[in-house]
Structures are given as C-alpha cells and as structure tokens.
C-alpha positions as CSV (number, residue, x, y, z in Angstrom):
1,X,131.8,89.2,104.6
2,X,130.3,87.0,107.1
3,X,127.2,87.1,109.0
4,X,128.1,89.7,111.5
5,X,124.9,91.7,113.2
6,X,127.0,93.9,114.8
7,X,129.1,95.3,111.4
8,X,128.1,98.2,110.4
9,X,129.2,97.2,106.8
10,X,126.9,93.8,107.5
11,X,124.0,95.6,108.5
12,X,124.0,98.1,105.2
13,X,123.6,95.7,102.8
14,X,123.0,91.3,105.1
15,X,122.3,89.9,101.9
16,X,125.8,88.9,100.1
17,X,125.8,87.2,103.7
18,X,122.5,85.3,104.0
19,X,123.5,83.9,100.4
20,X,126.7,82.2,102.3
21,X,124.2,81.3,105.1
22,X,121.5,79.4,103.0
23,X,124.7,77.5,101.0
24,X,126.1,76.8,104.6
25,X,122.9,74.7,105.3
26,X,119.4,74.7,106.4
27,X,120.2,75.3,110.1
28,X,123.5,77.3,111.1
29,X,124.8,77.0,114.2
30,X,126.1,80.6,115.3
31,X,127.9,80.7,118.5
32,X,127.8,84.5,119.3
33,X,124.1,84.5,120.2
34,X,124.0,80.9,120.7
35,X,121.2,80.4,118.4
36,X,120.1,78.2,114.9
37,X,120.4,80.5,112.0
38,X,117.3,79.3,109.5
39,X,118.5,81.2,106.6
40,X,115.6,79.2,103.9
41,X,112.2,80.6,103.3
42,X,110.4,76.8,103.3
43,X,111.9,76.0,106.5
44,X,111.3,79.9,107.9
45,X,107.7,79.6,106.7
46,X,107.0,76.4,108.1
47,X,109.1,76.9,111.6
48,X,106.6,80.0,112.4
49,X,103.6,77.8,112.1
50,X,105.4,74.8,113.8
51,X,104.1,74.5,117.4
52,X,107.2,72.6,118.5
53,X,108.5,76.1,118.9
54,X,107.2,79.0,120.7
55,X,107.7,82.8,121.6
56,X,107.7,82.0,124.9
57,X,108.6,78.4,127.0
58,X,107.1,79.6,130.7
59,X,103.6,78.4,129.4
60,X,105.0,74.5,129.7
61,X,108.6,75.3,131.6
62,X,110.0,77.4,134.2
63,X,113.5,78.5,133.3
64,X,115.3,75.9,135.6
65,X,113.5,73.4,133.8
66,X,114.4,74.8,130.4
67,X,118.1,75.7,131.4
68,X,117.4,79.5,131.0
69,X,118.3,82.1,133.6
70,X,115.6,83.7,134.8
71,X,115.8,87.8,133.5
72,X,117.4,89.5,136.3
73,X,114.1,91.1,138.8
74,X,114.7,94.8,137.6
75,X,113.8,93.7,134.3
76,X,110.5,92.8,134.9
77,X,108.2,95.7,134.0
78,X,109.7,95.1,130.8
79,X,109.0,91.3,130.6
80,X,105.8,91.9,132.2
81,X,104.4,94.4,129.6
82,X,105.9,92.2,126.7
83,X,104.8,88.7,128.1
84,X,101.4,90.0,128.1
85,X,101.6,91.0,124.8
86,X,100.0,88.8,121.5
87,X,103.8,88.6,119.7
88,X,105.0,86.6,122.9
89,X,101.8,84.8,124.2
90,X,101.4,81.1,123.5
91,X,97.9,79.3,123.4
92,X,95.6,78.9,125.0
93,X,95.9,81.8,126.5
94,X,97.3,83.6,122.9
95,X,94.2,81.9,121.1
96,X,91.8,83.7,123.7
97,X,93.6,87.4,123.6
98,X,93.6,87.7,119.8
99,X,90.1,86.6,119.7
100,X,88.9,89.3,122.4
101,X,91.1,91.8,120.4
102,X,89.9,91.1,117.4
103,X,86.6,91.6,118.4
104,X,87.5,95.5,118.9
105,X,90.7,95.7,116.1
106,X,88.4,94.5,113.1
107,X,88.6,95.6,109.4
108,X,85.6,97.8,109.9
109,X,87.8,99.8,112.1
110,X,90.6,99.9,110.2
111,X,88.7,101.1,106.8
112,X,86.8,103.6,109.0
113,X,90.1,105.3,109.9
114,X,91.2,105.3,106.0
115,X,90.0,108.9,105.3
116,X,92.0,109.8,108.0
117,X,95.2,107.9,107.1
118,X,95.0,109.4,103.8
119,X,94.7,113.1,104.8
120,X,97.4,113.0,107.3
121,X,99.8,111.4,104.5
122,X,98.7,114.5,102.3
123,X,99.3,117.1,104.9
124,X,103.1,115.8,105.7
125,X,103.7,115.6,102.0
126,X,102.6,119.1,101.6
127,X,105.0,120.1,104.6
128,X,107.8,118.7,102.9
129,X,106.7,120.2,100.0
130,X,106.2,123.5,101.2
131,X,110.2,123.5,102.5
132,X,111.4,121.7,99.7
133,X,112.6,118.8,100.8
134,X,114.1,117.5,104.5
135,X,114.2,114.5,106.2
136,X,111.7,112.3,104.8
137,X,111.8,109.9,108.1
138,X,111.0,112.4,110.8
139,X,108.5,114.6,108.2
140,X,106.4,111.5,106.9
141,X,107.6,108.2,107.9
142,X,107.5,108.5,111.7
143,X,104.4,111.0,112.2
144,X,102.0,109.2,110.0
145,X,101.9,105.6,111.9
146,X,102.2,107.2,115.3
147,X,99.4,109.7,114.5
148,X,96.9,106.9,113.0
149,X,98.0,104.7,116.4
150,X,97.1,107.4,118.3
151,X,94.3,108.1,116.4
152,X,93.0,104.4,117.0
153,X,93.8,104.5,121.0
154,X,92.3,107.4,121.4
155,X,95.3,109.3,122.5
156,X,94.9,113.1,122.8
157,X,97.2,115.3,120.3
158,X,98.6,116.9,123.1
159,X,100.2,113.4,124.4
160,X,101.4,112.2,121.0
161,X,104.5,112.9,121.1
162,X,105.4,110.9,124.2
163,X,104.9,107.9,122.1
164,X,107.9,107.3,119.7
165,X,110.6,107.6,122.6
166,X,108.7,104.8,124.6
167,X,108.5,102.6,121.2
168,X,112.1,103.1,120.5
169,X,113.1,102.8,124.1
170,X,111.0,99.1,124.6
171,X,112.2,98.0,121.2
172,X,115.6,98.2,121.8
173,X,115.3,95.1,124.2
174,X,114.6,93.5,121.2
175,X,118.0,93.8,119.7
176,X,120.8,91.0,120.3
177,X,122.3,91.0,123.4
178,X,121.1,94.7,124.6
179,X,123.4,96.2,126.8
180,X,122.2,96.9,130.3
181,X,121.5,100.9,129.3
182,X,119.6,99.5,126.6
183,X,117.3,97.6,129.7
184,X,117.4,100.4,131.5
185,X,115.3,102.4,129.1
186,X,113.1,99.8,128.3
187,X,112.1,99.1,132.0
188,X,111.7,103.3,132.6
189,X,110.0,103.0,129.0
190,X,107.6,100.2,130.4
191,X,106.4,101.5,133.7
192,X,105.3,105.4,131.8
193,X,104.1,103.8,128.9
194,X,102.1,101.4,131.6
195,X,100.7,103.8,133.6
196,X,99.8,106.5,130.9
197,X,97.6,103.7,129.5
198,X,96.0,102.6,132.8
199,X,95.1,106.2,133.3
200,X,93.4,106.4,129.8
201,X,91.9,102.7,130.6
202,X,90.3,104.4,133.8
203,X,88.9,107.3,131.5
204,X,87.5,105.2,128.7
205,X,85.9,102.7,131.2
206,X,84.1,106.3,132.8
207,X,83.6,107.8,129.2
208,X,83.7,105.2,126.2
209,X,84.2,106.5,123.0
210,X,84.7,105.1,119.7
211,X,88.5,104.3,119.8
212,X,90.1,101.1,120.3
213,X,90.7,101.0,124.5
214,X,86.9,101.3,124.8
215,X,86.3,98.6,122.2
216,X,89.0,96.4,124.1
217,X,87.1,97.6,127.4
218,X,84.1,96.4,126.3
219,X,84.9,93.0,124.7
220,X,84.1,89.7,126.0
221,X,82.8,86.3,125.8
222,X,82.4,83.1,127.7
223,X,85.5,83.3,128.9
224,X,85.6,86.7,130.2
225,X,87.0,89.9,129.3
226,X,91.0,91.4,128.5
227,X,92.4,92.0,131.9
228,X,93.7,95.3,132.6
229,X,97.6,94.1,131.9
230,X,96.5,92.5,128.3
231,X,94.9,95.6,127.5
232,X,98.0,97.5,128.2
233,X,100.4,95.0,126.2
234,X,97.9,95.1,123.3
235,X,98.2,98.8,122.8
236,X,102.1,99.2,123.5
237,X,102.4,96.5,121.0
238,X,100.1,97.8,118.5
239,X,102.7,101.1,118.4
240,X,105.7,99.4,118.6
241,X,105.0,96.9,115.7
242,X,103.1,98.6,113.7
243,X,105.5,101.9,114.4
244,X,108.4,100.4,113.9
245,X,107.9,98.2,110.7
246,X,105.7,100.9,108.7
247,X,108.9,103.6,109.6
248,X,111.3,101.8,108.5
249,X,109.3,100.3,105.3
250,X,108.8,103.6,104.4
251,X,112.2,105.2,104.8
252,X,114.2,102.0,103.6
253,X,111.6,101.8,100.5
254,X,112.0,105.1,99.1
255,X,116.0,104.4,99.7
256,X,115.7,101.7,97.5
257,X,113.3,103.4,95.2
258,X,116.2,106.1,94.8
259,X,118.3,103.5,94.3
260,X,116.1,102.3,91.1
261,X,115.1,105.1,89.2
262,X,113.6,103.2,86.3
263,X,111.4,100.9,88.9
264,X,110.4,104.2,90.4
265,X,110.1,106.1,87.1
266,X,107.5,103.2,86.0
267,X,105.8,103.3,89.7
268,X,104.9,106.7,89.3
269,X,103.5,106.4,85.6
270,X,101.1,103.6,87.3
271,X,100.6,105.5,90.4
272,X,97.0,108.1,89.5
273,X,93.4,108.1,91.6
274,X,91.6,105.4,91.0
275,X,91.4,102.0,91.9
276,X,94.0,100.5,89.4
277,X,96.2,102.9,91.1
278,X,95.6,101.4,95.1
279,X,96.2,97.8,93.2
280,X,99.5,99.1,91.5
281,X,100.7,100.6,94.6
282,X,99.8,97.6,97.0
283,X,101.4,95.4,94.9
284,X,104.9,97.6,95.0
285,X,104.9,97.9,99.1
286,X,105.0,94.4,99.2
287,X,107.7,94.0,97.0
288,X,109.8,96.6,98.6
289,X,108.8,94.7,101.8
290,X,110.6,91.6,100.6
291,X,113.5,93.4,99.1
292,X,114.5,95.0,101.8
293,X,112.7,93.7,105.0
294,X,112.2,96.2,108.0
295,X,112.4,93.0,110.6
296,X,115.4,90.9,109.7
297,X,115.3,88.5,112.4
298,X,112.2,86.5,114.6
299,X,113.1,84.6,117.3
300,X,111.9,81.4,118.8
301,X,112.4,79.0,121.7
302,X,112.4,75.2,120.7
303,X,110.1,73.4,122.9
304,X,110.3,70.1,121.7
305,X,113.3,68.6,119.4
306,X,112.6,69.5,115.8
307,X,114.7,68.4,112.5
308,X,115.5,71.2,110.3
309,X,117.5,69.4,107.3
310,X,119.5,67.1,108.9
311,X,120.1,68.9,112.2
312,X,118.1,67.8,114.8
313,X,117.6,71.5,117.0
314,X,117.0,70.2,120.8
315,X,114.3,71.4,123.3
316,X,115.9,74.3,125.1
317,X,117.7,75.6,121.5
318,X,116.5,79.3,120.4
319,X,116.3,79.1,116.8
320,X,116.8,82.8,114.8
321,X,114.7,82.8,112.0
322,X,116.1,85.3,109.1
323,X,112.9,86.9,107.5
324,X,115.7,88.7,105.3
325,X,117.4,86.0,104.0
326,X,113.9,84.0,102.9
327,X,112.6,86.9,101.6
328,X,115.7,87.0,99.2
329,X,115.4,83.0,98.5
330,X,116.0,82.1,94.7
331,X,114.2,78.9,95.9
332,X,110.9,80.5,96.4
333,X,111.5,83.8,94.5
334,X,112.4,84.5,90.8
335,X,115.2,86.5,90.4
336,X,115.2,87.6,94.3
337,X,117.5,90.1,93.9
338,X,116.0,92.0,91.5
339,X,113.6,94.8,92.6
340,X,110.3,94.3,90.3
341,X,107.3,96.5,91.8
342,X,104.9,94.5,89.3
343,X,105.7,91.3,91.2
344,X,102.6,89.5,91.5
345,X,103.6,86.1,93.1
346,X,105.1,87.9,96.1
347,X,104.3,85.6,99.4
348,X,106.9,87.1,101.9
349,X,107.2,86.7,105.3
350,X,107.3,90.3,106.3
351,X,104.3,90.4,108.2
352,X,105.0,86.5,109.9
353,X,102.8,83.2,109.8
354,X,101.2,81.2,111.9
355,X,99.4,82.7,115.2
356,X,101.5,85.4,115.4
357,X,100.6,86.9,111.7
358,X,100.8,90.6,112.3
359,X,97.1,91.4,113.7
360,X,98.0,95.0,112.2
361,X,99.3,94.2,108.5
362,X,95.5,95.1,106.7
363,X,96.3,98.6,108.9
364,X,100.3,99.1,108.0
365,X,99.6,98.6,104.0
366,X,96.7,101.2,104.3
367,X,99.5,103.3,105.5
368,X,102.3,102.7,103.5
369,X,100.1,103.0,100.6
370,X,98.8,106.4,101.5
371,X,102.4,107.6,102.5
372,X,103.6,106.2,99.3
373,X,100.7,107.4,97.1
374,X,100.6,111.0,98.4
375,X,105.0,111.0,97.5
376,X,104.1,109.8,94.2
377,X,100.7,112.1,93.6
378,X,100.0,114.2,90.3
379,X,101.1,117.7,91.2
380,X,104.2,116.4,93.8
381,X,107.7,116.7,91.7
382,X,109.9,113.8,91.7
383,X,112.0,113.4,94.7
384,X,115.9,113.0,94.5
385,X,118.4,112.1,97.3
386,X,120.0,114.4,99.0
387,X,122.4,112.7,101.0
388,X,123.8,109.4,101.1
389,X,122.4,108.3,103.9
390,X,123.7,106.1,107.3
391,X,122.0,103.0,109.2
392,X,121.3,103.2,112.4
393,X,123.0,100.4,115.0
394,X,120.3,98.0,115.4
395,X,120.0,95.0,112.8
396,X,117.0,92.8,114.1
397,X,114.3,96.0,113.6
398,X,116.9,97.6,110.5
399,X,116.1,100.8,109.7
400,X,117.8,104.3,108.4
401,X,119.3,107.3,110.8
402,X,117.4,109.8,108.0
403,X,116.8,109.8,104.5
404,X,117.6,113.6,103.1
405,X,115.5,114.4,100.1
406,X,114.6,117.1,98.2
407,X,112.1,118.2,94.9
C-alpha cells in the first residue's frame, strides 16, 4: 500500500507507507497535492525551524508573484480569521503576536486552571462510570478540552456547546483539497465564531475578569496592543488546536492502549497519587503522541530554494511535512514501532518546532494527563473495547469516529 490520504485502509494504519516513503528518499515528489513529501524526522525537525519556508508567503509575495491563485473572495472570512492567527503568521509580525499573547497565556495561567482540569476529568470519568461504559470520545475526550478552553476564554456554560461544531467546521479547511461544502462550513463557521467573540471582546473590555480575552485585552507594549482581529484568531485557534490534538490524543491513545494490554497493564501499576505518578504518566502521553500522532501532516510554502537531500525544492514549492512518518523514524527512534510508555529519550515532533511550537502544549499534557490519570485511577476498573472501532475521513488532523468501551 502506497501513500494514499484519501484510502480509508491508508488512513487506519499510514505507517507501512511512510516506511516506503523515507526508503523512496528524503523529499518525494507527490503529484496529487502537488507538494514535497519530507517523510525523515532530521530533515522534518530542521524544515520547521528553517526560515526559507513559511506558513504563509503574502508577508514577502502576493500570489501573482508566487504563482498561486488567489482563494476565491467567498473564502475570505475563513482566510481572514486564520491568517490572523499565530500557526499562519510569519515575523515580524508573528514575533510581535506571540509575545503580546504570551504575556496573558503564561504558565501561571495554565497551572491556576489545573484544579479545574483535574475535577472535570474526574466528573466525566465518573459519568462513564456511572453507565458503565459508552463512548469514550464524546464522554471524556471531547468535553474535557472544550470545557478547560472555555474555561480559559471565559465562555459562559450556557454557550459551550456552540464551540466543537465551529472547531470541526474551520478545521476541515485544513484537510487536502477540501471540497467546496467543506469551505462552505468553514466560511459560515468563521463569521459566528467571529462575531460571538467580538461580542464577548466588547463585554470583557466593559467588565474584565480573570480569563484570557481580558488578559489579551489588556496586553501591550511599545508596540501597541492585539488588534481586535488578532484577538479573535488567537482564541479560535487556541480551541481548534488545542481541541483537536488533545481529542484525538486521547481517543487514538487509549485505542492503542487496548491494543497493548501489557503496556497498559504496566501503565496502570505505575499510575497512583503522587508525584512519581504525574512523571510516569507524562512520560506515557508523549510516547502515545509519537506512536500514533493526532496531526499527521504540516504544511509549508518554500520561500526561498532550499536542498532537502539532493533535491533542490524551488521558491513557490509547498513542501508536506509528515509529523507521522518522523515520529516513527528508526533514524532518530529505537525500535519506533514498538509502543514503550517508559520511553525516556522521546523528542517528537507532535507539538512542532521552531516559532510555531504549540503555544498550548504545557496546557494539552495537563489535560491529557488528567483525562488519562482519572481512566487509570485506584477505584476505576479496567476498561475493555467494546467495539472495533472506524476512522473518521480526514487524514491530516487523524482521529477516531468513537471508541466504545466498557468496565
């Protein structure tokens, strides 16, 4: 089997194929997309800190001048929203966003909402509980991240569930080649999403509280503040990638911990209060974050020619760069396709590199260890599948229809 994105076979299990793509070469041209396949972790690693290449071109070409079509004009609440946003900005004006955010998003805030994180993960676990079993991705893996997101924005409980439709709606443009239904969403995803937050922009900058919009309201430095568009992106982007990824890490983990009762059987010896248990369990998200990656694919535009091996990629190129594939590199990792939770030299790529590290990683492992640790808690019998279950369509943000478990 061939790389193939849009197999449902290929997108069950990409890594027999990303083994034929890294023994192909270190850049493979795939003429579907159009685009570089970077299959190798060194050259994936360095690529996302390589400045030659970029998210974005318009900050040094327009798209005549790159020989891109421009996105057709309907689209642009979409583009808008997500060109504003830190995964698609290029310095300086990326350098000056992520400094202004972090000056509201810092580890302070994210350890003060840990409590929180922690008692939401126990009260979903206890739901399950309670019915014996269900679907562990609508029950715990979806309601956790977008109830700590809201929790962070400041979003009222009533309002909460408007926010997973517009993150799977605006992701889907994220997807190769989405169809024109696909935009369609996005765009109608984009403009309520955008004006729900403006709304609670215009209530925070009456009333500040303590959540994140009021911290973002308020900082600034000598180059002046967020504007009311960068504000917006920030949020939406904070839900979408943190959303996404810490769903699917969690659904997609457990699926493989299922898959490997004696790793799992070993986790949950490890796994009691204490602080050996947060290091044991930190250590075991990030290995089922390289073993089975919830972002397969990262895209980027090739500003200037670069040399990847000997290809020499052109200005104008896109180059794909295959997070899965590097994460499953014998060069870089012992015995990659082997599932060790104890794996202590474990640098993946899940959260990026370079300037466009995931602001929110220090926030998704809080989570994932809390979801994780209350699932594997003294007092919570051991879960066992239920059903085999189905991947969704989708293979750049990869993640399961449901995982149906029981006690």
């Amino acid at each position: 089997m061939g790389f193939d994105p849009w197999d449902a076979a290929f997108v069950a299990d990409p890594y027999p194929a990303y083994r034929e793509v890294r023994e192909q070469g270190r850049a493979v041209w795939f003429e579907p997309t159009g685009q570089w396949l970077v299959p190798h972790y060194a050259d994936v690693s360095a690529l996302l800190r390589d400045r030659r290449l970029g998210r974005t071109y318009l900050h040094r070409f327009t798209h005549e001048e790159f020989g891109r079509e421009a996105p057709p004009p309907e689209h642009e609440p979409f583009h808008v929203l997500n060109g504003n946003g830190l995964l698609d900005l290029e310095d300086p004006a990326h350098a000056r966003v992520r400094r202004l955010v972090a000056k509201a998003f810092t580890p302070r805030t994210v350890e003060r909402l840990v409590p929180a994180v922690r008692r939401l993960a126990g009260e979903l676990v206890g739901r399950l509980l309670a019915d014996g079993g269900g679907d562990l991705l609508t029950v715990v893996a979806e309601p956790l991240p977008v109830a700590v997101i809201a929790e962070l924005l400041g979003v009222p409980e009533a309002d909460r569930g408007l926010l997973r439709p517009w993150s799977a709606d605006i992701c889907g443009m994220f997807e190769l080649r989405p169809d024109e239904e696909t935009a369609r969403r996005a765009v109608r995803a984009s403009e309520e999403f955008g004006a729900y937050l403006r709304a609670l922009i215009a209530e925070r900058r009456a009333r500040p509280g303590e959540d994140l919009v009021s911290g973002l309201i308020a900082a600034h430095d000598e180059d002046g503040r967020l504007s009311e568009q960068e504000m917006i992106s920030t949020c939406v982007l904070l839900l979408n990638a943190g959303h996404e990824a810490t769903v699917n890490t969690t659904a997609n983990g457990w699926w493989t911990l299922l898959r490997h009762p004696g790793q799992l059987a070993g986790l949950r010896e490890r796994a009691h209060p204490g602080d050996a248990a947060s290091g044991c369990l930190s250590t075991a998200v990030d290995e089922l974050m390289r073993f089975d990656t919830p972002l397969q694919m990262f895209e980027r535009w090739v500003l200037d020619d670069v040399r990847i091996g000997d290809t020499v990629v052109p200005r104008g190129a896109e180059v794909a760069l295959l997070f899965g594939s590097a994460n499953r590199d014998p060069a870089r990792f012992a015995d990659p396709d082997v599932l060790d939770l104890t794996r202590a030299d474990n640098p993946h790529l899940t959260f990026g590199a370079g300037i466009h590290y995931c602001l929110g990683a220090p926030l998704a492992r809080r989570e994932l260890e809390a979801s994780f640790g209350a699932l594997l808690a003294e007092g919570v019998p051991p879960l066992r599948l239920a059903k085999e279950p189905q991947w969704r369509e989708g293979y750049v943000i990869r993640g399961l229809r449901e995982l149906l478990v029981e006690f």
